[in-house]
TIVO-2410 file (N, C-alpha, C; in nm, 3 decimals):
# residues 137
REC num residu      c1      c2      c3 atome chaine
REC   1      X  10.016   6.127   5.477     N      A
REC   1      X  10.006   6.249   5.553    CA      A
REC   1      X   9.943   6.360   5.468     C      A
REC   2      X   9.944   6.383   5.327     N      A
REC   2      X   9.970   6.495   5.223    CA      A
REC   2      X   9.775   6.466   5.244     C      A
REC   3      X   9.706   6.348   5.249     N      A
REC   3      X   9.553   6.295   5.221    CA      A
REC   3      X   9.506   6.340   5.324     C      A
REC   4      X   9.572   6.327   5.508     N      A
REC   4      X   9.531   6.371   5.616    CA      A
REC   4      X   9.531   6.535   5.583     C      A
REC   5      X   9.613   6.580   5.555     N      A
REC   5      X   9.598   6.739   5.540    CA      A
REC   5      X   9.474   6.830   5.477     C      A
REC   6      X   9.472   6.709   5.330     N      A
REC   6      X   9.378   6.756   5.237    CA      A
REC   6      X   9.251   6.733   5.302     C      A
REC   7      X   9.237   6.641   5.387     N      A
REC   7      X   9.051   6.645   5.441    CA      A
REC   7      X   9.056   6.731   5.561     C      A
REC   8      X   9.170   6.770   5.639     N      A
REC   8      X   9.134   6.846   5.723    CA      A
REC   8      X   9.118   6.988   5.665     C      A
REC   9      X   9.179   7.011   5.572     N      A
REC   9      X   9.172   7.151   5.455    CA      A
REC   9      X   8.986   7.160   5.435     C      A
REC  10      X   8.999   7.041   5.359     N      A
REC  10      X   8.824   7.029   5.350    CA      A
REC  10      X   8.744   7.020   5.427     C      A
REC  11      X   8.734   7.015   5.537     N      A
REC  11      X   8.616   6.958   5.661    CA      A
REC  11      X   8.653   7.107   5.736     C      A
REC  12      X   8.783   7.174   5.693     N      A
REC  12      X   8.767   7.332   5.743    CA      A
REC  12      X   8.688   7.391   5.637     C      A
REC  13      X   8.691   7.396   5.526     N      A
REC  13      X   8.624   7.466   5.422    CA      A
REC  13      X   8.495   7.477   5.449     C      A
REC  14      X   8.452   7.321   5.450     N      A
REC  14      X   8.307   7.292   5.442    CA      A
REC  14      X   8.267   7.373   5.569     C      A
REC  15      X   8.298   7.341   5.711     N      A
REC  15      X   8.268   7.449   5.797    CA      A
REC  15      X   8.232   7.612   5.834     C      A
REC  16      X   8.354   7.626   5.740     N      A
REC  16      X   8.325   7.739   5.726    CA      A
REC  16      X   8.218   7.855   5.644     C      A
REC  17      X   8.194   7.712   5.514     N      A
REC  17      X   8.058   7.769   5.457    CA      A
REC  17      X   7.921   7.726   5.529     C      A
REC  18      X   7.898   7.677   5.549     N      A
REC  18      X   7.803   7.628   5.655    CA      A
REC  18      X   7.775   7.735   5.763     C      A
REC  19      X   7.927   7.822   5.843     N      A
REC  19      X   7.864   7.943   5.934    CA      A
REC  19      X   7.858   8.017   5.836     C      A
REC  20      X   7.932   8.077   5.726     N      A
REC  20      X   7.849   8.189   5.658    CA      A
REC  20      X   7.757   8.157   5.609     C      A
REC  21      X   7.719   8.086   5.489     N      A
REC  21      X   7.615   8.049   5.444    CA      A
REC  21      X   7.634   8.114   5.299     C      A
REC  22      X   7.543   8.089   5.200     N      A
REC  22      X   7.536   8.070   5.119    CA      A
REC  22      X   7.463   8.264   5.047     C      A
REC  23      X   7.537   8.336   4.956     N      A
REC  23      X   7.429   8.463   4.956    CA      A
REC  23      X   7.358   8.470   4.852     C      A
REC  24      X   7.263   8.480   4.831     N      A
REC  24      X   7.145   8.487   4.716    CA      A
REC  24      X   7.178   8.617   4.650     C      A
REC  25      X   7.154   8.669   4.553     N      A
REC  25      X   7.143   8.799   4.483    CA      A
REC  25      X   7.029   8.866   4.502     C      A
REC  26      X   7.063   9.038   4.427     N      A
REC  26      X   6.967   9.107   4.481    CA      A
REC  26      X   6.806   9.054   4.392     C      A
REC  27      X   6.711   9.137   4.433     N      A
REC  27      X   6.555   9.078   4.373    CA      A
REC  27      X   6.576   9.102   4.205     C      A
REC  28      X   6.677   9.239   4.216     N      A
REC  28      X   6.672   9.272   4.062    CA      A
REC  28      X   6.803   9.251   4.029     C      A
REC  29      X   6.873   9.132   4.029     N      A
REC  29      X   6.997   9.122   3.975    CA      A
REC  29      X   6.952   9.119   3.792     C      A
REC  30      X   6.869   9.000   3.829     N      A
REC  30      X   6.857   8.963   3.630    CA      A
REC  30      X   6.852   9.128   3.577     C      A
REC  31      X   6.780   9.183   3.616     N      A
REC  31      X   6.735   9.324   3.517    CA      A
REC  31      X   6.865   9.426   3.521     C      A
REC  32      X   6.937   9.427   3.653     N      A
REC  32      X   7.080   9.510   3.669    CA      A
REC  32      X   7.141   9.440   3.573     C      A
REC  33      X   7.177   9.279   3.513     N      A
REC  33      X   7.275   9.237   3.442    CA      A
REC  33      X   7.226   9.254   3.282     C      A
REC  34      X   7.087   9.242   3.247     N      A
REC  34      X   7.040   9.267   3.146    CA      A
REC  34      X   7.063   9.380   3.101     C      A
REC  35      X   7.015   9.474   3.197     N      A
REC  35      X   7.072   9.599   3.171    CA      A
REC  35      X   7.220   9.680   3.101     C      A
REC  36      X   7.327   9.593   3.174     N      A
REC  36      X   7.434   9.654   3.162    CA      A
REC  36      X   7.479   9.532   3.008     C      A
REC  37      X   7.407   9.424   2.984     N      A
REC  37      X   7.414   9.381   2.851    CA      A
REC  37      X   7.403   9.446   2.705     C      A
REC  38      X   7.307   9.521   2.766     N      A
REC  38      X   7.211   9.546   2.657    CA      A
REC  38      X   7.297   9.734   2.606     C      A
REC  39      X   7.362   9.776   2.695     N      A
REC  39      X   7.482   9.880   2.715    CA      A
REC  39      X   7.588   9.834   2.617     C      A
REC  40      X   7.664   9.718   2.658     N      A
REC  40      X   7.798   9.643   2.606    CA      A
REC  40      X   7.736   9.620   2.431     C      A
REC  41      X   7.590   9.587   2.364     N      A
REC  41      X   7.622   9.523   2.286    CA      A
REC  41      X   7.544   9.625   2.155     C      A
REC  42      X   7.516   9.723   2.204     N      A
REC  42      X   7.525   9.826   2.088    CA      A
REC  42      X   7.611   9.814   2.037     C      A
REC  43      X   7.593   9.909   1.882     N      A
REC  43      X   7.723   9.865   1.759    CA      A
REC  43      X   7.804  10.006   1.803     C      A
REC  44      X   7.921   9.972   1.801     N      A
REC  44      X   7.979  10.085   1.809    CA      A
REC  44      X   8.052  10.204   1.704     C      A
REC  45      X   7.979  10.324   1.676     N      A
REC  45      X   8.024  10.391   1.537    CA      A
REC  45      X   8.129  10.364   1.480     C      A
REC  46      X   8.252  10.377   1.571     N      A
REC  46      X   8.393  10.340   1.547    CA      A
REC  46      X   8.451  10.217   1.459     C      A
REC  47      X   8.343  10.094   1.503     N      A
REC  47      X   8.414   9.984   1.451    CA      A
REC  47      X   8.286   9.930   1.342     C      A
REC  48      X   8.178  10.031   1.311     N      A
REC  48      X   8.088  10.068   1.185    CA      A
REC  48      X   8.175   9.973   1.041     C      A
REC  49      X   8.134   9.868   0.951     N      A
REC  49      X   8.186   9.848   0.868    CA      A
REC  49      X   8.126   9.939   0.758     C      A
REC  50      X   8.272  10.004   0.652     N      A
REC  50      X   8.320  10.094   0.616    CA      A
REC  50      X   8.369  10.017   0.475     C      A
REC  51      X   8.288  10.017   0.353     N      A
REC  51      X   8.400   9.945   0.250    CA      A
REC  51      X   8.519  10.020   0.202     C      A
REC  52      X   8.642   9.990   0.120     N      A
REC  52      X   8.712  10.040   0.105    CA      A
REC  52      X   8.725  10.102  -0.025     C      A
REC  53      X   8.629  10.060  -0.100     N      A
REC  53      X   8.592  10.100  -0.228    CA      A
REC  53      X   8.423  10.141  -0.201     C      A
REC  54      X   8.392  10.222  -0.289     N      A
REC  54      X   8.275  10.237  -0.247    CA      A
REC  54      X   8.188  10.204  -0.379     C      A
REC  55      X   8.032  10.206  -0.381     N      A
REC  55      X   8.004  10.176  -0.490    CA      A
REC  55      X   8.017  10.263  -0.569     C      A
REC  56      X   7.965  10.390  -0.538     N      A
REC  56      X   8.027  10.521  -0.677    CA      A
REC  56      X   8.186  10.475  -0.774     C      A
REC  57      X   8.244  10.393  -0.667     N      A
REC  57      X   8.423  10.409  -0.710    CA      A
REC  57      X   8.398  10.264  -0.765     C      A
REC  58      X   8.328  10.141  -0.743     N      A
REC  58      X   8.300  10.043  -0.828    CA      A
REC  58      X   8.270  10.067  -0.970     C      A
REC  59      X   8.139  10.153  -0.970     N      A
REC  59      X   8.077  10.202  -1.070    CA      A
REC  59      X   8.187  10.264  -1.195     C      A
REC  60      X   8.292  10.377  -1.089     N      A
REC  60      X   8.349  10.423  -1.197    CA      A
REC  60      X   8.445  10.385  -1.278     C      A
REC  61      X   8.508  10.245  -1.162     N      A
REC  61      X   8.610  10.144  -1.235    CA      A
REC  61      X   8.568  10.064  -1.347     C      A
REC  62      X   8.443  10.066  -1.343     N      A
REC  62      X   8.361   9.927  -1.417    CA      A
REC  62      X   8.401   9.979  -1.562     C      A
REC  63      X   8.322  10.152  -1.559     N      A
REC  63      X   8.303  10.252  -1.624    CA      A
REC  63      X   8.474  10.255  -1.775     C      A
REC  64      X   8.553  10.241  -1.686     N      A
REC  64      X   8.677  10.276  -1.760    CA      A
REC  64      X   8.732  10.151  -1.771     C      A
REC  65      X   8.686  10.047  -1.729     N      A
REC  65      X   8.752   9.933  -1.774    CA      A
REC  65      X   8.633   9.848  -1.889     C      A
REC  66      X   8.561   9.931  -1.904     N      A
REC  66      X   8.471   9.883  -2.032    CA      A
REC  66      X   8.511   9.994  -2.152     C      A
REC  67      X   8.505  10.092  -2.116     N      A
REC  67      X   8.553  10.194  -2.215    CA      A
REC  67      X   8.718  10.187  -2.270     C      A
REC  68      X   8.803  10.158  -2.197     N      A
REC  68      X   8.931  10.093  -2.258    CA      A
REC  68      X   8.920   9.950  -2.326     C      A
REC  69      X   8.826   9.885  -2.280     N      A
REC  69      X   8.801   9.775  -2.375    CA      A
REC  69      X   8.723   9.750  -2.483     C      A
REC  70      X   8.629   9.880  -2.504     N      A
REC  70      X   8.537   9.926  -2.603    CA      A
REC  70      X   8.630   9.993  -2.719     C      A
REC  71      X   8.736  10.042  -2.656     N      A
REC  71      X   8.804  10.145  -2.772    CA      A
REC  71      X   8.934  10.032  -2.808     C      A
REC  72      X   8.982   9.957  -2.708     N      A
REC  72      X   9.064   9.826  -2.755    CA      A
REC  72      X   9.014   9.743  -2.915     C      A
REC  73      X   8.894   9.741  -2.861     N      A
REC  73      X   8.792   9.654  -2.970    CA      A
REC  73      X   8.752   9.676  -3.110     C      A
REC  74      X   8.738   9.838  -3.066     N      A
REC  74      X   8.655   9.901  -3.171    CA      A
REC  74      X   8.720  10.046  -3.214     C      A
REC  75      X   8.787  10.097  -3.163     N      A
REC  75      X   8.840  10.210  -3.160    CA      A
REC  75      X   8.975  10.233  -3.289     C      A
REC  76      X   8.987  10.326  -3.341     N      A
REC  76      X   9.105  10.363  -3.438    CA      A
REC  76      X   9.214  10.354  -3.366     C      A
REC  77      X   9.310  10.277  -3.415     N      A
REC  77      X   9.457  10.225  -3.349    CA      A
REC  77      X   9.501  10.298  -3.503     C      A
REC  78      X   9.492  10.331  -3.549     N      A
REC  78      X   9.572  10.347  -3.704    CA      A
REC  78      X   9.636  10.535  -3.635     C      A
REC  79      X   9.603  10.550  -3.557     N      A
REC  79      X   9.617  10.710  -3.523    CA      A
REC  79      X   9.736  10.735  -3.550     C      A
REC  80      X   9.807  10.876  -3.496     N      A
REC  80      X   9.944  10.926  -3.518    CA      A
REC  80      X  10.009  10.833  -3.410     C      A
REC  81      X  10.066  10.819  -3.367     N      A
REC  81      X  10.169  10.784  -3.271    CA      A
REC  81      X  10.300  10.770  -3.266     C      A
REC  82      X  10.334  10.926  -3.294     N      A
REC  82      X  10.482  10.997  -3.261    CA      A
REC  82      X  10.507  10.989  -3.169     C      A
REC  83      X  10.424  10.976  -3.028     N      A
REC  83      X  10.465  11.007  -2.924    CA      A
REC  83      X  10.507  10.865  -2.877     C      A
REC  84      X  10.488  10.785  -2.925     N      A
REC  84      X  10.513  10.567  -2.840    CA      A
REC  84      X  10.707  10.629  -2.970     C      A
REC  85      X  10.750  10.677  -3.033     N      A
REC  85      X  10.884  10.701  -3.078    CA      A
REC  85      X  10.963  10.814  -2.980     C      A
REC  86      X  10.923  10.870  -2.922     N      A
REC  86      X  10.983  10.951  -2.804    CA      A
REC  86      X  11.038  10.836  -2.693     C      A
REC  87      X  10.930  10.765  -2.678     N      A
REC  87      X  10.967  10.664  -2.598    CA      A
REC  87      X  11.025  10.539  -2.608     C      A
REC  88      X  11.073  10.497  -2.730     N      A
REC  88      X  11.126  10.402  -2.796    CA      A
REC  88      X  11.050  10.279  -2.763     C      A
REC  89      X  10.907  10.285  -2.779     N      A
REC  89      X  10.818  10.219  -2.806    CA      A
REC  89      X  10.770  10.211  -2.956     C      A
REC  90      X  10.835  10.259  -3.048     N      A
REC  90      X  10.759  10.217  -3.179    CA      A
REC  90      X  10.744  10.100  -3.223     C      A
REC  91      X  10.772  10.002  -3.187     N      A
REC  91      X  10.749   9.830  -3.201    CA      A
REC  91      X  10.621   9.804  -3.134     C      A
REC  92      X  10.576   9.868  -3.070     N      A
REC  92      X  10.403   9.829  -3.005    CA      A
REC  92      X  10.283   9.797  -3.099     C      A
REC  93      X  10.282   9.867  -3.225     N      A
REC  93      X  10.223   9.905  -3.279    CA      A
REC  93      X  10.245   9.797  -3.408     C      A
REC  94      X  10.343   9.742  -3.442     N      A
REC  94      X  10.335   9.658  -3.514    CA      A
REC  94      X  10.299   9.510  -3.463     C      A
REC  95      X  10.327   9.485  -3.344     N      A
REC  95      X  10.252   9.378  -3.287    CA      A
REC  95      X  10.127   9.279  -3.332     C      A
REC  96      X  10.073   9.391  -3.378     N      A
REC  96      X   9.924   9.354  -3.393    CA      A
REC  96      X   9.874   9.219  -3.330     C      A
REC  97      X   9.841   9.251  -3.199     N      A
REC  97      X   9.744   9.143  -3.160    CA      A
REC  97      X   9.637   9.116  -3.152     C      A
REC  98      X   9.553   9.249  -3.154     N      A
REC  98      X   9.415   9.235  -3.237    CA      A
REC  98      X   9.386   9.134  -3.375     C      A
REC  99      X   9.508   9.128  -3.432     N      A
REC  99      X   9.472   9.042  -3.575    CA      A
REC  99      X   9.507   8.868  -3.530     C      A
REC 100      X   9.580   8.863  -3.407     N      A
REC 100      X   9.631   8.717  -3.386    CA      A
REC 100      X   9.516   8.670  -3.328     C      A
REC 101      X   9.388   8.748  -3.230     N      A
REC 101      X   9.359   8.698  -3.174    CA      A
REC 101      X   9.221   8.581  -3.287     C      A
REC 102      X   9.194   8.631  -3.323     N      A
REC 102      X   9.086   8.552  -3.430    CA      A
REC 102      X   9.098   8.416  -3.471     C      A
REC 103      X   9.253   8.418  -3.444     N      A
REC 103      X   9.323   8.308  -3.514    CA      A
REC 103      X   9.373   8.188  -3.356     C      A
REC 104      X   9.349   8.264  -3.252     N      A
REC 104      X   9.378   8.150  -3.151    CA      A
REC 104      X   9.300   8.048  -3.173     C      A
REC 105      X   9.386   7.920  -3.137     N      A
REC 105      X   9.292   7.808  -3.098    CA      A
REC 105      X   9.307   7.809  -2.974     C      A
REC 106      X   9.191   7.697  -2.918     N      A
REC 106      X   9.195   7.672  -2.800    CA      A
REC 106      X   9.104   7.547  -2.795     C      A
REC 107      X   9.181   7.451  -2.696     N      A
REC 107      X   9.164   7.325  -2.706    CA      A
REC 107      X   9.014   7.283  -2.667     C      A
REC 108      X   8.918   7.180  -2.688     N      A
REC 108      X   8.818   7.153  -2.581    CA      A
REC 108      X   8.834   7.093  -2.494     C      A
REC 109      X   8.934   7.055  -2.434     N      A
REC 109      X   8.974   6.981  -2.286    CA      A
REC 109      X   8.999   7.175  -2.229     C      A
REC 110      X   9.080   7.265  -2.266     N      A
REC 110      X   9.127   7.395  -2.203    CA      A
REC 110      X   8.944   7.440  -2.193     C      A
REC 111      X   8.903   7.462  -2.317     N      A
REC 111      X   8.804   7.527  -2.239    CA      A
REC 111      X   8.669   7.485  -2.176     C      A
REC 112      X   8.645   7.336  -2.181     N      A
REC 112      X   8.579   7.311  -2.088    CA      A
REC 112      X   8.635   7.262  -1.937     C      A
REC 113      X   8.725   7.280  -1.946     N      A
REC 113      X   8.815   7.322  -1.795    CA      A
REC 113      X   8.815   7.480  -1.744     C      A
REC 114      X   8.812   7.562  -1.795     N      A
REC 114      X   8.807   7.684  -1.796    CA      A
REC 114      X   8.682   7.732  -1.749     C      A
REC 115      X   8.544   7.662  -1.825     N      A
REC 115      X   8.432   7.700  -1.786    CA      A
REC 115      X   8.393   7.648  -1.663     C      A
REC 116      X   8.390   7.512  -1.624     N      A
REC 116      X   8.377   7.419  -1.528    CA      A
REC 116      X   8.469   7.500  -1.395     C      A
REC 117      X   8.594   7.525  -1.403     N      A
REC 117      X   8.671   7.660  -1.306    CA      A
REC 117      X   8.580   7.744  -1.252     C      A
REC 118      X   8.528   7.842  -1.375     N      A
REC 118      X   8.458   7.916  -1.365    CA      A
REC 118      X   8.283   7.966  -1.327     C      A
REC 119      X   8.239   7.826  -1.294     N      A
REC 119      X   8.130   7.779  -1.261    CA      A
REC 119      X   8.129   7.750  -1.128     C      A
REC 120      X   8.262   7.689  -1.081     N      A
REC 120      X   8.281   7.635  -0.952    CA      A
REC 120      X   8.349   7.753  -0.866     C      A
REC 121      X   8.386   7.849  -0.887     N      A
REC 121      X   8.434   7.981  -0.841    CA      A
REC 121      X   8.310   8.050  -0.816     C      A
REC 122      X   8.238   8.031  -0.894     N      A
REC 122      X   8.119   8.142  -0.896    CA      A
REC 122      X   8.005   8.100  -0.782     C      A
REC 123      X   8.014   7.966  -0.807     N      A
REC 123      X   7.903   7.870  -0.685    CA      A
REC 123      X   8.018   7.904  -0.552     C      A
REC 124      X   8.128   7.876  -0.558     N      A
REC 124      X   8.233   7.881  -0.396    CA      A
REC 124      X   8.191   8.029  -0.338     C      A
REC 125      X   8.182   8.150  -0.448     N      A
REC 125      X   8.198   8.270  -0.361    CA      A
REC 125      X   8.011   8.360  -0.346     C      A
REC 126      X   7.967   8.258  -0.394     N      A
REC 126      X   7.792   8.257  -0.340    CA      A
REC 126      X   7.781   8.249  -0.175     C      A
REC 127      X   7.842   8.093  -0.186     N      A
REC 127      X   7.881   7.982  -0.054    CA      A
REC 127      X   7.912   8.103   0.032     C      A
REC 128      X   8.060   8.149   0.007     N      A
REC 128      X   8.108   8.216   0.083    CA      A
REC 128      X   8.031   8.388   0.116     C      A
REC 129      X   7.986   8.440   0.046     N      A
REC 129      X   7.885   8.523   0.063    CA      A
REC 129      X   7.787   8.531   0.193     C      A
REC 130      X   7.746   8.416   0.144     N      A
REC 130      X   7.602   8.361   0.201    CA      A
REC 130      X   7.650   8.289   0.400     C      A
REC 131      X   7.781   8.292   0.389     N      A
REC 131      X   7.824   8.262   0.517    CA      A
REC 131      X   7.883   8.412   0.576     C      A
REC 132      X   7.903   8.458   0.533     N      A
REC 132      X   7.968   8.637   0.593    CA      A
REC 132      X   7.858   8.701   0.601     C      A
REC 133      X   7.759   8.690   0.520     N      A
REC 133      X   7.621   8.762   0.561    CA      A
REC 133      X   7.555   8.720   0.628     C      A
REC 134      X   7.539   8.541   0.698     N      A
REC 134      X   7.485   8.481   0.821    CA      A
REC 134      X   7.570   8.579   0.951     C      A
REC 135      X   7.688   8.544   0.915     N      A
REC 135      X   7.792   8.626   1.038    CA      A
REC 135      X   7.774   8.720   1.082     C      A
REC 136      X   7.747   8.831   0.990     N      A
REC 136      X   7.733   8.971   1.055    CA      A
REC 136      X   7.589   9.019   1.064     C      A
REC 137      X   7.471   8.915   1.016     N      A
REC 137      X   7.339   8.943   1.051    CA      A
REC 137      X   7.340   8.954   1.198     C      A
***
């Protein structure tokens, strides 16, 4: 009975398109829809990518993290430093790890693992580069 229903459902359907018929669009639909495309897919200021660092603020990080490591390196550590005894930091200073470091070893299995890391990081975030800049071209 549920199969008799369903073709009489259908053989009404079909009828019924048959007296209306079928409606074509207007002459200028394509150019009305192009139109209102070409509206939707401007960039919109709002969602403008915006870095969060900028390069001036790259520049100036670079700036002070070479110059703390320039004066790490090369710079007078022998200075006063009364003030690391205010803070009961005077043990910093005898540390000396500037003098240990000369003396590290380091294995050749560590550092040709280290470099090989570092080779393969550098090729991955090319890769990955080179796919975020296909994306947002």
């Amino acid at each position: 009975m549920e199969a008799n229903k369903d073709k009489k459902l259908d053989d009404l359907i079909r009828k019924s398109v048959k007296e209306i018929g079928l409606e074509s669009p207007s002459a200028d639909f394509t150019k009305t829809l192009l139109s209102k495309i070409d509206v939707s897919t401007q960039i919109d200021t709002a969602t403008a990518y915006k870095p969060l660092i900028s390069k001036a603020g790259w520049v100036v990080l670079t700036l002070i993290l070479v110059a703390l490591s320039g004066f790490a390196l090369y710079g007078n550590l022998d200075s006063n430093l009364a003030w690391l005894e205010k803070m009961n930091m005077g043990a910093l200073p005898e540390l000396q790890l500037m003098d240990a470091l000369p003396n590290l070893a380091v294995s050749n299995i560590f550092f040709y693992g280290f470099l090989i890391f570092g080779i393969f990081a550098f090729i991955q975030l090319l890769f990955f580069k080179q796919r975020l800049d296909r994306q947002y071209a």
